[in-house]
C-alpha positions as CSV (number, residue, x, y, z in Angstrom):
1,X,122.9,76.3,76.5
2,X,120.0,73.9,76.4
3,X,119.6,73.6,80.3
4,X,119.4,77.6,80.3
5,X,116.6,78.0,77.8
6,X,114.9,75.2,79.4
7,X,115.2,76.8,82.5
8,X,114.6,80.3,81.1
9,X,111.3,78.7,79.7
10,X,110.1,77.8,82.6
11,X,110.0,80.9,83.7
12,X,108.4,81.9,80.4
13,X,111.4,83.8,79.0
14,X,112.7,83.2,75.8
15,X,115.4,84.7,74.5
16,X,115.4,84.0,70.6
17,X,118.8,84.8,70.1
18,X,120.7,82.3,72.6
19,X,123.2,80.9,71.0
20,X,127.0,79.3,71.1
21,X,129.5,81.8,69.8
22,X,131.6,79.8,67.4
23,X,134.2,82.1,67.7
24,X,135.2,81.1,70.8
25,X,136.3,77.1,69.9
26,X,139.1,79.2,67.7
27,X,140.7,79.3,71.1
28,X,143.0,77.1,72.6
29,X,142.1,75.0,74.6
30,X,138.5,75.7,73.4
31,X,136.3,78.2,75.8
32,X,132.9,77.8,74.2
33,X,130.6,80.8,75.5
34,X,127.1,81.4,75.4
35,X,125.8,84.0,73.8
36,X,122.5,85.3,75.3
37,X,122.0,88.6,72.7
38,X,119.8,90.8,72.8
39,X,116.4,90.8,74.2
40,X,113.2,93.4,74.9
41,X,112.8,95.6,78.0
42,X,109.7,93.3,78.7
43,X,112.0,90.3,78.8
44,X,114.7,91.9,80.6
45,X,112.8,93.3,83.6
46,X,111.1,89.0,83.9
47,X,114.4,88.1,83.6
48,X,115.2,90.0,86.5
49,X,112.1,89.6,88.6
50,X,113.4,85.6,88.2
51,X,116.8,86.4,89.2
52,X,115.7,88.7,92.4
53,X,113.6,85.5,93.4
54,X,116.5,83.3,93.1
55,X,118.9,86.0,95.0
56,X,119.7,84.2,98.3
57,X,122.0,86.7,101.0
58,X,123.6,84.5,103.7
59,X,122.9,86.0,107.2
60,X,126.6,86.8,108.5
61,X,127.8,84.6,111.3
């Protein structure tokens, strides 16, 4: 969760709500997830602009 918000930061998106979802160490084994919540349409469409940069389609061979 930490490496995402710093990474998310970078970018200059926050999402306030990130969180661990205790709910999910009731499992067993535990399968901690991450809960990203909820966010503005502002920070949704940088989120994206982020991801689109990052989007890397292999040429087929």
């Amino acid at each position: 969760m930490r490496d995402l918000r710093t990474a998310l930061e970078a970018h200059g998106i926050t999402l306030p709500s990130i969180g661990v979802e205790p709910a999910a160490f009731a499992n067993r084994p535990s399968l901690p997830l991450v809960a990203l919540g909820n966010c503005n349409v502002r920070t949704a469409r940088a989120l994206a602009a982020v991801l689109r940069t990052a989007w890397r389609v292999e040429e087929p061979r």
